[in-house]
C-alpha positions as a Markdown table, in Angstrom:
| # | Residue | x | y | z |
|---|---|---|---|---|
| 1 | Unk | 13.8 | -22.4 | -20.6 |
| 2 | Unk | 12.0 | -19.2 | -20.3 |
| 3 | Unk | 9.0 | -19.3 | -19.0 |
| 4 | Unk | 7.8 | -15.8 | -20.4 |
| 5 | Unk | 8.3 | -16.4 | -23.7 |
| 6 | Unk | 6.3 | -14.9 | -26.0 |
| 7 | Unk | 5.0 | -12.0 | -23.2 |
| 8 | Unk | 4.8 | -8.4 | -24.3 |
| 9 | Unk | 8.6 | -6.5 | -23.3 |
| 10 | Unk | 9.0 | -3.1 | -22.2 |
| 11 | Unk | 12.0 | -2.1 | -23.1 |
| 12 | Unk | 11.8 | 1.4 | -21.4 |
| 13 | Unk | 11.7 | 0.8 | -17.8 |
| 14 | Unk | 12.4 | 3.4 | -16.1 |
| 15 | Unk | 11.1 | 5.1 | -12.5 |
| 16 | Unk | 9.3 | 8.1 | -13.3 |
| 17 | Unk | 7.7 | 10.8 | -11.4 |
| 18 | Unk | 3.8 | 9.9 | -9.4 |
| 19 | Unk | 1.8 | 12.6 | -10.7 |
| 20 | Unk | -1.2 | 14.0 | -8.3 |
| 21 | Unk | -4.5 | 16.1 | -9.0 |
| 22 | Unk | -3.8 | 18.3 | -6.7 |
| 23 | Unk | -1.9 | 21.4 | -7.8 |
| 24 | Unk | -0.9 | 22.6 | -4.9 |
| 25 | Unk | 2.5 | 24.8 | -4.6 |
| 26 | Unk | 5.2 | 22.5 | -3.1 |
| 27 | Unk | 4.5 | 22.3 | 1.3 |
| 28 | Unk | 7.9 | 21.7 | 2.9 |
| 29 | Unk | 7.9 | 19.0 | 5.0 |
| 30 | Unk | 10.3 | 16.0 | 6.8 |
| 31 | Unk | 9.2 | 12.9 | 7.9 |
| 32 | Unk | 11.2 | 10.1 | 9.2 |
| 33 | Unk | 10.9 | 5.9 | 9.3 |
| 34 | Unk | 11.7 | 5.2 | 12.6 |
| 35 | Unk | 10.0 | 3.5 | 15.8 |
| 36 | Unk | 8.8 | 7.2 | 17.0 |
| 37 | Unk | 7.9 | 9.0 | 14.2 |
| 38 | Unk | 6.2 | 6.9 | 12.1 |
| 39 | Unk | 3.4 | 4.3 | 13.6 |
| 40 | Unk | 1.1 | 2.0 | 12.0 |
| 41 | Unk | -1.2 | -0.2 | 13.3 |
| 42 | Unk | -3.6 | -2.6 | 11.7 |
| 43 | Unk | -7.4 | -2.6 | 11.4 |
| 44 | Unk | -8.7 | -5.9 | 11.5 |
| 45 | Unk | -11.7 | -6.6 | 8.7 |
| 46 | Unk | -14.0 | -8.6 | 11.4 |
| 47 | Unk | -14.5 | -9.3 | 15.2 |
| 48 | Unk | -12.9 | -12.2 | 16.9 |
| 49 | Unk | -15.0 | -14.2 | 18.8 |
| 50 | Unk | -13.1 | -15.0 | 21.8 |
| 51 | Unk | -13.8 | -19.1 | 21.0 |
| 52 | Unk | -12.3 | -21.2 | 18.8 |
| 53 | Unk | -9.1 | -24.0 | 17.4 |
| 54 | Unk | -7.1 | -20.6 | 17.0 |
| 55 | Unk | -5.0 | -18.0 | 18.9 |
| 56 | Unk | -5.3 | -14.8 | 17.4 |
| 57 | Unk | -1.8 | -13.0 | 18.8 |
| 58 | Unk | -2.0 | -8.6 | 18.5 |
| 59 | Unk | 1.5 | -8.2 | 18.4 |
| 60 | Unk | 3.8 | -4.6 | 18.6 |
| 61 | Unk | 7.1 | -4.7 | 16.6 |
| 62 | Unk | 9.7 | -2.5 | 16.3 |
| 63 | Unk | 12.4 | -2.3 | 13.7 |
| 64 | Unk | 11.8 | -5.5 | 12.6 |
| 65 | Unk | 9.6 | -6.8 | 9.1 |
| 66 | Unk | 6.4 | -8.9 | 9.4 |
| 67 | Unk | 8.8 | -12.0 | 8.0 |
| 68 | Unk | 11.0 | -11.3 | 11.3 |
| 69 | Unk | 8.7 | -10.8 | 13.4 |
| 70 | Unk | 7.3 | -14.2 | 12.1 |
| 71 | Unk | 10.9 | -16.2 | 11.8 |
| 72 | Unk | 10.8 | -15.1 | 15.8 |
| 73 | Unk | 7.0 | -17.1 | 16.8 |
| 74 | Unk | 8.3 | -20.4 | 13.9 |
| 75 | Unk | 11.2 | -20.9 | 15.8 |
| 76 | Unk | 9.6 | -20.2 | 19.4 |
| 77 | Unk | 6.5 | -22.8 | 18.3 |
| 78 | Unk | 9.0 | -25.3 | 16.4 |
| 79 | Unk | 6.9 | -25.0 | 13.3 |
| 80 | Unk | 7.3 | -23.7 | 9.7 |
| 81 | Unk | 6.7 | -20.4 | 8.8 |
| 82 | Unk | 3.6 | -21.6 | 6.6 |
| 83 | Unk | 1.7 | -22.3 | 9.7 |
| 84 | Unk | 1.5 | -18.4 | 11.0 |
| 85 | Unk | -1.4 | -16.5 | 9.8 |
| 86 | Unk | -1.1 | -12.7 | 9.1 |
| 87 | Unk | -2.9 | -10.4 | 6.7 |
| 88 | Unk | -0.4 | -7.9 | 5.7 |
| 89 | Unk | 3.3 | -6.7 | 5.6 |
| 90 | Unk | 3.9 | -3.6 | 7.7 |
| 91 | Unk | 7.1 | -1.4 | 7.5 |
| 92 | Unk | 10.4 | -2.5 | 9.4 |
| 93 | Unk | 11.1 | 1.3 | 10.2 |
| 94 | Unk | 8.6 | 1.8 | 12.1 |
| 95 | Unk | 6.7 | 0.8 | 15.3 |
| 96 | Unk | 3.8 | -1.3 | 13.7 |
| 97 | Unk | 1.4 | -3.2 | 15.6 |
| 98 | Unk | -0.6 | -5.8 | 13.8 |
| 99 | Unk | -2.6 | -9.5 | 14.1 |
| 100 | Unk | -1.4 | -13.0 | 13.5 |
| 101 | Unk | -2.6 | -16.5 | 14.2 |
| 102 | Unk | -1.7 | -19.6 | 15.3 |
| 103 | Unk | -2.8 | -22.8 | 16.5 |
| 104 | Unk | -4.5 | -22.5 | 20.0 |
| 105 | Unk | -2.2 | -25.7 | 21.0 |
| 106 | Unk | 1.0 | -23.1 | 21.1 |
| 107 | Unk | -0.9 | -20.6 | 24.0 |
| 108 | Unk | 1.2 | -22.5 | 26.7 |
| 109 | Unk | 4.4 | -21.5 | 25.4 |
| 110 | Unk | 3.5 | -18.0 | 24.6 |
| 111 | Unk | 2.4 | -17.5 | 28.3 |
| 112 | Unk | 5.9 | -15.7 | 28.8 |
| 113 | Unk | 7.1 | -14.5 | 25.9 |
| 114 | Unk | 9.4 | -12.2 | 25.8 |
| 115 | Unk | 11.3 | -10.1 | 23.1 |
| 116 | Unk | 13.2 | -6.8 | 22.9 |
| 117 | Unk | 11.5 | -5.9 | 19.7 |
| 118 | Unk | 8.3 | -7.7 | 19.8 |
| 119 | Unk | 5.5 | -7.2 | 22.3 |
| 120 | Unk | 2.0 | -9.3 | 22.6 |
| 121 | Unk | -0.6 | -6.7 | 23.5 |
| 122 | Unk | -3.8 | -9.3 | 23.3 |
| 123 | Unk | -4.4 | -12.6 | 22.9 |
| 124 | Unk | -7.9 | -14.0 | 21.6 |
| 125 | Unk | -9.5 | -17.4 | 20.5 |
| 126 | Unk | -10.9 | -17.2 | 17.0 |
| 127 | Unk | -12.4 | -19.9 | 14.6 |
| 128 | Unk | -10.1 | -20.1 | 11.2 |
| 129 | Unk | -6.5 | -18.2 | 11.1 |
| 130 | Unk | -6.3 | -15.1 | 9.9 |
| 131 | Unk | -5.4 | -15.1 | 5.7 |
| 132 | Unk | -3.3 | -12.4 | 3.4 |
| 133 | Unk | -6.1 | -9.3 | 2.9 |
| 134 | Unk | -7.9 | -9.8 | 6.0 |
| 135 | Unk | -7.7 | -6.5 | 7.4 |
| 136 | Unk | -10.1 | -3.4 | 6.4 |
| 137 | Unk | -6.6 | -0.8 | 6.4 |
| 138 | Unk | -4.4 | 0.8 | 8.5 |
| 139 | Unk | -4.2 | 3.5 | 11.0 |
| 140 | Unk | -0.9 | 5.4 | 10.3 |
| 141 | Unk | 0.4 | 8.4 | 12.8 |
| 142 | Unk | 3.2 | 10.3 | 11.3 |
| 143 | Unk | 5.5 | 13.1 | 12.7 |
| 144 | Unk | 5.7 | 15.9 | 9.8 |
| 145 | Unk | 8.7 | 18.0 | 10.9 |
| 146 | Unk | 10.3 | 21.3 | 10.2 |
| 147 | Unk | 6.9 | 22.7 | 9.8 |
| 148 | Unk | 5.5 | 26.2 | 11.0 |
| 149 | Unk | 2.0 | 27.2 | 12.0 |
| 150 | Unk | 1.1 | 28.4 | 8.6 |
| 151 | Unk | 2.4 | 25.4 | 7.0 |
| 152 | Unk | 0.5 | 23.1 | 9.4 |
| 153 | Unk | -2.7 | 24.9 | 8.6 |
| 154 | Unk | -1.8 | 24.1 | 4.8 |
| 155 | Unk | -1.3 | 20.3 | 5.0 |
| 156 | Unk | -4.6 | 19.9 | 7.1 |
| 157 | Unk | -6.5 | 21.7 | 4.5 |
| 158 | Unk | -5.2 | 19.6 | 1.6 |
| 159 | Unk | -5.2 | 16.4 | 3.4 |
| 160 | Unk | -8.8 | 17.3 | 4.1 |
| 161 | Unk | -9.8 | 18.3 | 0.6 |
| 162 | Unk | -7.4 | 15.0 | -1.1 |
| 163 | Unk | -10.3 | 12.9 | 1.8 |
| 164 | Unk | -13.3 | 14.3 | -0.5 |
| 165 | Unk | -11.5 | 14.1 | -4.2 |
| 166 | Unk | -9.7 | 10.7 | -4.1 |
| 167 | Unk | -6.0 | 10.0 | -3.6 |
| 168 | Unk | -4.5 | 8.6 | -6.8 |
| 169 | Unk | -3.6 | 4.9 | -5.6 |
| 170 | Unk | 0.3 | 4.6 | -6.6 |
| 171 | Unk | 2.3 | 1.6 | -5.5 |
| 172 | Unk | 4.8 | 3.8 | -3.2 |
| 173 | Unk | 8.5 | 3.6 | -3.6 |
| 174 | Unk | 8.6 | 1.2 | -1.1 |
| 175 | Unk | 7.2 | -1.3 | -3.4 |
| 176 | Unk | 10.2 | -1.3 | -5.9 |
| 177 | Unk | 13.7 | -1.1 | -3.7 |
| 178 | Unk | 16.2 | 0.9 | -2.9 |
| 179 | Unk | 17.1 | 2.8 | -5.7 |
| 180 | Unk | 14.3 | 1.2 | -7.8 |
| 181 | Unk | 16.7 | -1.7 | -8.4 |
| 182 | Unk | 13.6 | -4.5 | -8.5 |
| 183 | Unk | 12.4 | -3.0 | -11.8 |
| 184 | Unk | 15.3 | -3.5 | -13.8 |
| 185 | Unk | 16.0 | -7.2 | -12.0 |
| 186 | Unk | 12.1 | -7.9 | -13.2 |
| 187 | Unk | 12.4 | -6.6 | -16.8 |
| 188 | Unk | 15.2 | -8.7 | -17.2 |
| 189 | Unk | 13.5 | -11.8 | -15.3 |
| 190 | Unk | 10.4 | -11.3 | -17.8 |
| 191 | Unk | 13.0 | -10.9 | -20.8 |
| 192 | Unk | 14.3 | -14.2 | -20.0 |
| 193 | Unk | 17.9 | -12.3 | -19.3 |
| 194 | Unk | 17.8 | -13.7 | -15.9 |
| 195 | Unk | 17.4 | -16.7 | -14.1 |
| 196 | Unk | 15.7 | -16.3 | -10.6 |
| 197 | Unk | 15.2 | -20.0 | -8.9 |
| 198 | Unk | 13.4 | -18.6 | -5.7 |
| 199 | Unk | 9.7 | -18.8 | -5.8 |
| 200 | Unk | 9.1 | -15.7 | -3.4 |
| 201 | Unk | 11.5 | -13.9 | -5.2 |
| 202 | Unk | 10.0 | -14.5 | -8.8 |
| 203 | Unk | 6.8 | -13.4 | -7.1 |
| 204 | Unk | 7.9 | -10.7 | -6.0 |
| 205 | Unk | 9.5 | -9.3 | -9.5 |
| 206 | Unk | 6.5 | -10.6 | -10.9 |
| 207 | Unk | 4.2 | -8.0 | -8.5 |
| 208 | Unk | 6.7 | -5.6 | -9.0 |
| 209 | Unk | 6.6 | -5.5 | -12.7 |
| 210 | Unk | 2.8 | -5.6 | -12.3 |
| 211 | Unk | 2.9 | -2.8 | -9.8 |
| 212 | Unk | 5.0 | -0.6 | -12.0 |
| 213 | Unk | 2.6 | -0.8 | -15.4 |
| 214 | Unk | -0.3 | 0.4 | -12.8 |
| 215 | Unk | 1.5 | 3.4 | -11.7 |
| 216 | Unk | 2.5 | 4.5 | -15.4 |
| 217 | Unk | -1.0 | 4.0 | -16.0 |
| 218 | Unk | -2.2 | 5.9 | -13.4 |
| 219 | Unk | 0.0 | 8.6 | -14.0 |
| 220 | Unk | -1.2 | 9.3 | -17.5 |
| 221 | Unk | -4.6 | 8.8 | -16.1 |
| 222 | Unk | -4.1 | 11.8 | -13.6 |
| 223 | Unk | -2.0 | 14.0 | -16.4 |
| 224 | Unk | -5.7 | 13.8 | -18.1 |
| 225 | Unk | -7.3 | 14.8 | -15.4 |
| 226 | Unk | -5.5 | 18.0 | -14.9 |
| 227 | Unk | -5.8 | 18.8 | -18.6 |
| 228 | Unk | -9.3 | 18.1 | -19.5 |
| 229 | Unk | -11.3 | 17.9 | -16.1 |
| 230 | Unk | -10.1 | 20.8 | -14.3 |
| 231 | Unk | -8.2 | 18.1 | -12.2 |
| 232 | Unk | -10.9 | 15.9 | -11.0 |
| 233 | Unk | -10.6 | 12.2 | -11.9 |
| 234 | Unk | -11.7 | 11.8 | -15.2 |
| 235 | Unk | -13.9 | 8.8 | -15.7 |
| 236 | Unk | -14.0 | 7.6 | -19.3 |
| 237 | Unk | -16.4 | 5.3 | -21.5 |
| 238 | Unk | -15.1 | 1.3 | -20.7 |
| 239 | Unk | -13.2 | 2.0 | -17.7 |
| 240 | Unk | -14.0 | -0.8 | -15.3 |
| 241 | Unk | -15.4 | -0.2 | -11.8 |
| 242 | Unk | -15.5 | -2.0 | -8.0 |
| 243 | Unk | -18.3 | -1.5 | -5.9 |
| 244 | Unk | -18.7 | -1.8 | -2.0 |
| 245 | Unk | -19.5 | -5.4 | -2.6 |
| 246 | Unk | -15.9 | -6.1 | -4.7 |
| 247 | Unk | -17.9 | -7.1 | -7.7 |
| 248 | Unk | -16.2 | -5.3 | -11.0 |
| 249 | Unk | -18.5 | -4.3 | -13.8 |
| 250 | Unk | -18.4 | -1.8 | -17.2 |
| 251 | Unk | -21.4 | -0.2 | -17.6 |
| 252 | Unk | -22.7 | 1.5 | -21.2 |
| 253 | Unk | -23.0 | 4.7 | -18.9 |
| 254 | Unk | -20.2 | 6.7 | -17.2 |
| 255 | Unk | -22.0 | 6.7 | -13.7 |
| 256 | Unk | -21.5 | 10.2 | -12.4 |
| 257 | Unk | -23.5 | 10.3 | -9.7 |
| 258 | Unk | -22.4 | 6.7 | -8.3 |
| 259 | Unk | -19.1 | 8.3 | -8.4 |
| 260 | Unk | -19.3 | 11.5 | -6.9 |
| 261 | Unk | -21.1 | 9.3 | -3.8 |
| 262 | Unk | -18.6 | 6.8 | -3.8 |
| 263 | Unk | -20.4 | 3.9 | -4.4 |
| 264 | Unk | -18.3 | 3.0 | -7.6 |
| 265 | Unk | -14.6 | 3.8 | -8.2 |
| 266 | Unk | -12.8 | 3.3 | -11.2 |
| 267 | Unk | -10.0 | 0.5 | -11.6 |
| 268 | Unk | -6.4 | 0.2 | -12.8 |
| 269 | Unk | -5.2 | -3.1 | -14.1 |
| 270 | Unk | -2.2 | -5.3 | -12.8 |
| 271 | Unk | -1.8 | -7.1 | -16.4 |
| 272 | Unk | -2.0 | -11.1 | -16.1 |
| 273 | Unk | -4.5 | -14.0 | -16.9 |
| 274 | Unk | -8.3 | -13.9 | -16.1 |
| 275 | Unk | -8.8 | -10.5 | -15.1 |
| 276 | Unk | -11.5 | -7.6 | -16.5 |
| 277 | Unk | -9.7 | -5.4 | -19.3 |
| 278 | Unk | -11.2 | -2.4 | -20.0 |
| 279 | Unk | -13.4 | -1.2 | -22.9 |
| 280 | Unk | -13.4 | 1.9 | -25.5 |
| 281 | Unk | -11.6 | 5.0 | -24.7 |
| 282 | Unk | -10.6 | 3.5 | -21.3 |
| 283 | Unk | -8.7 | 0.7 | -23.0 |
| 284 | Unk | -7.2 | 2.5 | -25.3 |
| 285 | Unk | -4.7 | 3.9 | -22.3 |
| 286 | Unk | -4.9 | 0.6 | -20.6 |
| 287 | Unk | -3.6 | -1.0 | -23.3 |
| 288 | Unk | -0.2 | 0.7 | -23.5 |
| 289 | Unk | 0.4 | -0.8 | -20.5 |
| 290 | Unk | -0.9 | -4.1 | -20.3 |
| 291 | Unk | 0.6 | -7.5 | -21.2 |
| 292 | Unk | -1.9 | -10.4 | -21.9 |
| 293 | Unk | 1.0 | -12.9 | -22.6 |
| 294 | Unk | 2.0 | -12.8 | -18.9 |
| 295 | Unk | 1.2 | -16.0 | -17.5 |
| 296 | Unk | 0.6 | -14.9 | -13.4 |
| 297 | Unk | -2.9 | -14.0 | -12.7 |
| 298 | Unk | -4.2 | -10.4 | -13.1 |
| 299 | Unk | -5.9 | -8.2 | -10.7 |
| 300 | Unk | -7.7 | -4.8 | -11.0 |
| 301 | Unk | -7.0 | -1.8 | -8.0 |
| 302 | Unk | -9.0 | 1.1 | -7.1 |
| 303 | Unk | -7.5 | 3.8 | -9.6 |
| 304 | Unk | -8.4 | 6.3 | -6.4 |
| 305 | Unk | -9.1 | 5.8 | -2.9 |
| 306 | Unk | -10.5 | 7.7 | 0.5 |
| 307 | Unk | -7.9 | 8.9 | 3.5 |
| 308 | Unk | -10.3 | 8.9 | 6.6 |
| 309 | Unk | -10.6 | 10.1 | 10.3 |
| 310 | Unk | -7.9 | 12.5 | 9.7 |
| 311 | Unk | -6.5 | 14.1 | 12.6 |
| 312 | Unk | -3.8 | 16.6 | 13.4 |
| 313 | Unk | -2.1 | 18.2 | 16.0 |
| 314 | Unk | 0.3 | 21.1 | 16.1 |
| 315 | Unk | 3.1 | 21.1 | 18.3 |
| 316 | Unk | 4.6 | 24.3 | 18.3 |
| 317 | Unk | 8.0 | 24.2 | 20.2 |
| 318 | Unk | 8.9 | 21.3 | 18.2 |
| 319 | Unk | 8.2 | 22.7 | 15.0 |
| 320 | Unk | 6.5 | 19.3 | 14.0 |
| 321 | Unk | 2.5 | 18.5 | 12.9 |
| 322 | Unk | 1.0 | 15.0 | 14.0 |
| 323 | Unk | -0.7 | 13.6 | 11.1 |
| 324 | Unk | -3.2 | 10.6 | 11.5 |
| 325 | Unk | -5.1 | 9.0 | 9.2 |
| 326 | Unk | -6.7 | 6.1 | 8.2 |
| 327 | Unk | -6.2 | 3.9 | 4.6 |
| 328 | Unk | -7.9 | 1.0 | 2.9 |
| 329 | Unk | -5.7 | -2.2 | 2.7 |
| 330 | Unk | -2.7 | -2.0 | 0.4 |
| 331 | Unk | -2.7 | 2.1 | -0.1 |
| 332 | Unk | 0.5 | 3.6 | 0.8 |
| 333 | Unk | 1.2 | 6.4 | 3.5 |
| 334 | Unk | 3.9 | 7.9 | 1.8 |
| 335 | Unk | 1.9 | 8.4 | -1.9 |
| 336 | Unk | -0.8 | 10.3 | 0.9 |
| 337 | Unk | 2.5 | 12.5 | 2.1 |
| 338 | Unk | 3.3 | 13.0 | -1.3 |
| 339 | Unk | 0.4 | 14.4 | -2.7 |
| 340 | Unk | -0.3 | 16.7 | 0.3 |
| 341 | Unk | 3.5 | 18.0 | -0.3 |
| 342 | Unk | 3.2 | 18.3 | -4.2 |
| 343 | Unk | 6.8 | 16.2 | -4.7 |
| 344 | Unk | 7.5 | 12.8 | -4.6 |
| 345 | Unk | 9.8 | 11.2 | -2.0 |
| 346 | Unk | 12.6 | 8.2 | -1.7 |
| 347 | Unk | 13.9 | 5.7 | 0.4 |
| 348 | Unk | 16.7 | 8.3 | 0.4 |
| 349 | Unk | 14.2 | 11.5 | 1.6 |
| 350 | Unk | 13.2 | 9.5 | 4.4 |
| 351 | Unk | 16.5 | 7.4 | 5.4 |
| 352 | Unk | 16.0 | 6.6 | 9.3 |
| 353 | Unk | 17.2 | 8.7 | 11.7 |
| 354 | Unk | 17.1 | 9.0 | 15.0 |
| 355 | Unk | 13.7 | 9.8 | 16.7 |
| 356 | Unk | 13.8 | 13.5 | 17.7 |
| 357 | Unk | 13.0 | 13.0 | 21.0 |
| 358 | Unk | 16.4 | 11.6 | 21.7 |
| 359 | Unk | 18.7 | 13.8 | 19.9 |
C-alpha cells in the first residue's frame, strides 16, 4: 500500500546549482574533511548545573559519525541506543567534539574509558538528558588551502560582509549523498516506486525530499534578489517570519526595519502537515514547491542566517588561511565556504585526504 498516495509528485528532480547574493568573482580555494583540517565543536544552548539524575559526557571524536560514536557508549553501558541523549549529528570527517547524556548510574564504568577515536574531555551532573536541537550552533575551524596573501585578504572581507547581509540557509550537499543519490531513492519512495521498510531510513528520504524543495525554493528566492534588489534579500508581501522568541507570524507590513536589525528573518518551508504557509506574492513562489498531501509534519527555516565571531589567520609558508566561525544550529559550513568562493562544492571537491601536516 502506498502510503503517499494522493501527495503532489515532482517528476523533475534533479540537483541544481545553490545560488548566492553575493557576486563575487570566483576565490580559489581547497578545503579538506579530515581530523586536521576541518574541526567542529558544539555550543551547548544552556549551562549544566553540575547536580542532577544525569551525566552529561563532552566527548572528542575522530573519524567516526555521532551514531558511532554512540553504538561505542550502548555497548560499553549494556543499553540501547535510545537511552543516549545528544542534540546533533556532527561530520565523521572531521575532529568534532560535542555533548551527550546518560544516566548518572553508568559514571562508574566510564571512570576509565578508553578509545582510539573517542576521548571524554568533561564530565558533569545535569537534571534532564540532553534532546535533538539542544545546542545554540557550532564553532567550525577550517584550513582554506592553496591560498595567497591577496586571496586571504579577499575571503575575510566577504566572509565579513556575508556576517552583516545573511547567508542564504541551503541544506549543504552533505544532506543528500554521495552523488545526490538520496533524491532520486526519495522521489521514488514518495511515488510509491519503492518500498523502504526501515523507519530511520524513510525518515531520512522523507527530510531529504523536504530539504531539497527548500533549497529550490531558496534558490529562486536569491535569483530575485539579484534581479530586483540589487542583491539584498528580498522580503515580499506574505512571506512568513521567526523572531528571537521562535514564534512565526505574517504581518500586513513588510517589516523593513525589524529586518535590517535582525529581529525578524524571513522563512522557507519544509512542506508537510500543520505548518505556516505563506501568503500573497510570497506564496505564490512557495507554492511551486510545496506539497500539502505529504503526510509527515512540516517545518519552516530561516530563509537567511548570521556567521559570527569570525576569525582568521594567515599562515604564509603554508600557503593556507584559518577560517573560524560560528553558525546557528543546523546551518552548514560548507554552503558558508561556498558563498565566500562564489561555486558550489561536492563530496567529490572535498574527498578526504590526508592532513597536510603529515604529507
Amino acid at each position: 500500500m502506498n502510503r503517499f498516495k494522493g501527495a503532489k509528485i515532482f517528476t523533475d528532480i534533479k540537483e541544481l546549482d545553490r545560488e548566492y547574493l553575493q557576486s563575487t568573482q570566483d576565490i580559489n580555494f581547497k578545503f579538506y574533511q579530515n581530523e586536521r583540517d576541518f574541526v567542529v565543536d558544539e555550543v551547548p544552548k544552556e549551562e549544566f548545573l553540575g547536580r542532577g539524575n544525569y551525566l552529561i559526557l563532552k566527548v572528542q571524536k575522530v573519524e567516526l559519525t555521532t551514531w558511532d560514536m554512540i553504538a561505542v557508549f550502548a555497548e560499553l553501558l549494556d543499553v540501547p541506543a535510545q537511552k543516549i541523549g545528544y542534540a546533533g549529528l556532527k561530520d565523521k570527517h572531521a575532529t568534532t567534539t560535542q555533548y551527550i547524556s546518560v544516566e548518572s548510574k553508568h559514571e562508574h564504568a566510564l571512570k576509565n574509558f578508553q578509545h582510539k577515536q573517542i576521548k571524554i574531555l568533561e564530565k558533569i551532573r545535569h537534571s534532564h538528558s540532553i534532546r535533538m536541537g539542544d545546542l545554540a550552533g557550532n564553532r567550525f575551524s577550517i584550513n582554506l588551502y592553496d591560498v595567497d596573501m591577496m586571496d586571504a585578504g579577499k575571503i575575510e572581507k566577504v566572509a565579513r560582509k556575508i556576517a552583516k547581509t545573511g547567508l542564504p540557509n541551503y541544506f549543504g550537499y552533505q544532506r543528500f549523498g554521495q552523488d545526490a543519490s538520496s533524491i532520486d531513492q526519495a522521489k521514488e519512495m514518495i511515488k510509491g516506486e519503492l518500498f523502504i521498510e526501515d523507519a530511520k531510513l524513510k525518515s531520512f528520504l522523507i527530510s531529504v525530499y523536504q530539504s531539497y524543495y527548500f533549497n529550490e525554493w531558496l534558490r529562486e528566492r536569491i535569483i530575485l534578489s539579484r534581479e530586483k534588489n540589487n542583491s539584498e534579500f528580498l522580503l515580499l508581501s506574505g512571506d512568513v517570519y521567526v523572531g528571537k522568541d521562535g514564534k512565526l507570524s505574517t504581518l500586513k507590513l513588510i517589516p523593513t526595519k525589524e529586518f535590517a536589525s535582525k529581529k525578524l528573518v524571513p522563512t522557507g518551508l519544509l512542506c508537510g502537515r500543520d505548518t505556516f504557509r505563506a501568503k500573497y506574492d510570497a506564496r505564490e513562489i512557495e507554492e511551486k514547491y510545496d506539497d500539502e498531501f505529504l503526510p509527515e509534519k512540516g517545518y519552516r527555516r530561516e530563509a537567511l542566517i548570521y556567521p559570527s565571531d569570525i576569525d582568521c589567520k594567515f599562515v604564509k609558508k603554508e600557503t593556507m588561511l584559518n577560517l573560524s566561525f560560528t553558525l546557528p544550529k543546523g546551518s552548514y559550513a560548507t554552503v558558508f565556504l561556498e558563498s565566500i568562493a562564489g561555486k558550489n562544492y561536492s563530496a567529490k571537491d572535498v574527498k578526504q585526504e590526508k592532513s597536510r601536516k603529515n604529507r
